[in-house]
N, C-alpha and C positions, 0 to 999 in steps of 0.2 A: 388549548392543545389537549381535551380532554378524550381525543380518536386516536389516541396510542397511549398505551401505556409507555413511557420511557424510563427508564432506569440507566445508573452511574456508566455501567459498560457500554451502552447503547448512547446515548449521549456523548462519552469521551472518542464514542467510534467518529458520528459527527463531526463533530468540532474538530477532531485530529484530521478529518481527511478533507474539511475547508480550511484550515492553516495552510495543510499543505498544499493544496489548489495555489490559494494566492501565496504562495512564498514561491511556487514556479513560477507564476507569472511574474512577480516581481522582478524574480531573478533572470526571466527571459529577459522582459525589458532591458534589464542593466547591462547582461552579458550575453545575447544571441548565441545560443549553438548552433554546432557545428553537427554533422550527422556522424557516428564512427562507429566501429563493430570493435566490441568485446566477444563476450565468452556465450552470446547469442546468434543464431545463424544466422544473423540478419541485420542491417546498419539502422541504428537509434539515434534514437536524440532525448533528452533529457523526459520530456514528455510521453514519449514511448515508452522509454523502461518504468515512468512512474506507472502508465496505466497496465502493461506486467504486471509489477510488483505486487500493484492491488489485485486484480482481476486472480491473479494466484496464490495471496495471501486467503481469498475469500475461499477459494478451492481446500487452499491448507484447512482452513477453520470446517469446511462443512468436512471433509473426510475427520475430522477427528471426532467432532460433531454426532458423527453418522455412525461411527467405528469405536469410539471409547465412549468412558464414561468418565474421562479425567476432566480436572476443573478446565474451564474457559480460557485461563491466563497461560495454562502450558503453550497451545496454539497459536496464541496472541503473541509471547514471547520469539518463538517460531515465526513468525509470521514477520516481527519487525527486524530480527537478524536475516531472511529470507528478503526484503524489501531494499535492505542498507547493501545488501549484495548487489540485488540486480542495478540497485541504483549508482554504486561507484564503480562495479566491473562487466555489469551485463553488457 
């Protein structure tokens, strides 16, 4: 694995976003959802608002990225209350 340089944030990004991969699937298997609308214009399901969550977490992280010069972990932080959001209310 000597064609990327990886380091500790880059890594925990990884492995955090295949936990959570298989901890949905898991948890589809066991308990099938249902499809229902929160506080997004549009009816989800468990798998929807995860790829949300992500797809806009990454958004959060490049505008801060792009726009500050604050450490990484501000964003990050941002980004996992901004996730836990869409994930139980979205």
């Amino acid at each position: 694995m000597n064609w990327m340089a990886w380091t500790l944030p880059s890594a925990l990004f990884f492995i955090t976003i295949a936990v959570m991969l298989t901890a949905m699937t898991v948890f589809e298997i066991l308990r099938p959802c249902v499809e229902r609308k929160g506080f997004l214009p549009i009816q989800t399901t468990r798998g929807d608002r995860l790829f949300i969550g992500l797809l806009s977490s990454a958004y959060i992280h490049l505008l801060f990225i792009g726009m500050t010069d604050l450490a990484i972990w501000i964003p990050f932080g941002i980004s996992v209350v901004w996730l836990v959001i869409v994930l139980r209310w979205g």
